[in-house]
C-alpha positions as a Markdown table, in Angstrom:
| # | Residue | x | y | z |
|---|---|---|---|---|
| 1 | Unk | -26.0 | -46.1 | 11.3 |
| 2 | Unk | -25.4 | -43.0 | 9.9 |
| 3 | Unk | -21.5 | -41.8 | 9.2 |
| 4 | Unk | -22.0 | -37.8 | 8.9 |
| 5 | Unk | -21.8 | -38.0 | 5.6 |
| 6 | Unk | -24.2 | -35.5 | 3.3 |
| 7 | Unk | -24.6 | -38.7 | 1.4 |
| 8 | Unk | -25.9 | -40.6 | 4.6 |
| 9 | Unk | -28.0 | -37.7 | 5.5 |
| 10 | Unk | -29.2 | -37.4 | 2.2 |
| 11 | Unk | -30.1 | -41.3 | 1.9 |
| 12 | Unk | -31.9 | -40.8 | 5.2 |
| 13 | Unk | -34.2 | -37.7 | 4.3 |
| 14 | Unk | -34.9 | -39.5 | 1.2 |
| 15 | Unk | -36.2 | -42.4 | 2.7 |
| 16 | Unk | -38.2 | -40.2 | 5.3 |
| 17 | Unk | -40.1 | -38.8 | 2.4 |
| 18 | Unk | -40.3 | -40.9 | -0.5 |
| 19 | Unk | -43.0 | -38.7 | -2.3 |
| 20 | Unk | -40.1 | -35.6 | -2.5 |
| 21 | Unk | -38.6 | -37.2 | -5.8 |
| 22 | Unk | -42.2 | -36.0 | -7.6 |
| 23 | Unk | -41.8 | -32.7 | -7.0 |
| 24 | Unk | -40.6 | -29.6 | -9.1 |
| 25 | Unk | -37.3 | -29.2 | -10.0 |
| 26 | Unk | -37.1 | -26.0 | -10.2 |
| 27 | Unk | -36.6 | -22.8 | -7.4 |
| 28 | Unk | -39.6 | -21.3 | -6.2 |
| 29 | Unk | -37.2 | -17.9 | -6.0 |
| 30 | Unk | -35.3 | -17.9 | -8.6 |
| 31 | Unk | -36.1 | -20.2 | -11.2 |
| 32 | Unk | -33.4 | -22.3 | -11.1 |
| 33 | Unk | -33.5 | -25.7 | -13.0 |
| 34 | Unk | -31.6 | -28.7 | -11.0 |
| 35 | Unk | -31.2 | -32.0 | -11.7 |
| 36 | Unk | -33.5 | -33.2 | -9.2 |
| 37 | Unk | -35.6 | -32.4 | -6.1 |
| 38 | Unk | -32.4 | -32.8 | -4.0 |
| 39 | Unk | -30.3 | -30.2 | -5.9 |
| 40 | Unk | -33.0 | -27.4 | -6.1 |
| 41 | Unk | -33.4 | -28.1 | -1.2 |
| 42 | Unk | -29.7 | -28.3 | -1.4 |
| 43 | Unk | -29.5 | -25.3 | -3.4 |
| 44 | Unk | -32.3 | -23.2 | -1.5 |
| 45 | Unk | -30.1 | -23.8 | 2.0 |
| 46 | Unk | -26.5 | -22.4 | 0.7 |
| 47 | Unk | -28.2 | -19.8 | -2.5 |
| 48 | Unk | -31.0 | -18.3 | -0.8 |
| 49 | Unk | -31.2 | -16.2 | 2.8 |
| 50 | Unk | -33.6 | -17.6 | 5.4 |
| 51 | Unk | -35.4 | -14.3 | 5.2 |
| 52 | Unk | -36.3 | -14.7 | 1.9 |
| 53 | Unk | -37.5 | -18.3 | 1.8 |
| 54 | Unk | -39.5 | -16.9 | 4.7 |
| 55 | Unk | -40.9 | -13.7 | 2.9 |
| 56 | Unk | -41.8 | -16.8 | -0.1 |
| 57 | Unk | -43.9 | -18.9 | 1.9 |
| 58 | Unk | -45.5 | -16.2 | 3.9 |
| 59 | Unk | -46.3 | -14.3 | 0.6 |
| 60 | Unk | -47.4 | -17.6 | -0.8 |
| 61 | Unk | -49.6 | -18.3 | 2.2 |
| 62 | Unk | -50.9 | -15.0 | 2.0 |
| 63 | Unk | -52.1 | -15.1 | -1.5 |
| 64 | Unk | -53.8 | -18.6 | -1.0 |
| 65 | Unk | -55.6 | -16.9 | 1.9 |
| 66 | Unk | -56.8 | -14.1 | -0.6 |
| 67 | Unk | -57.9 | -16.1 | -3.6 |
| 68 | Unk | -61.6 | -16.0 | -3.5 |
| 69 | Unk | -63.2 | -20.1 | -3.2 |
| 70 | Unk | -64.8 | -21.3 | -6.1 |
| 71 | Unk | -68.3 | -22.1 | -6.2 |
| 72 | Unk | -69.7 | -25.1 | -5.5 |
């Protein structure tokens, strides 16, 4: 049972996605280095606006779309 705590919630969104503790450490937006995959989500939800996490992914969406598909 969870007590509120950011370290309960933290435990619990860890175990819902194991495979998060491979991935970058660093900001998509501004480079920043943390210490772990934690730090750089905790950092992107109080150091970054909604709007421009949303501009990021819909720009990086947007791109995918336009790279051409290799050959086969």
């Amino acid at each position: 049972m969870s007590t509120g705590s950011p370290s309960d919630d933290e435990s619990a969104r860890t175990q819902a996605i194991p495979e998060s503790r491979d991935r970058s450490t660093e900001c998509p937006l501004c480079q920043l280095t943390g210490e772990s995959p934690d730090h750089v989500y905790r950092h992107l939800q109080v150091g970054h606006r909604k709007s421009a996490i949303a501009d990021a992914l819909v720009d990086a969406v947007s791109a995918r779309e336009e790279a051409p598909l290799s050959p086969e």
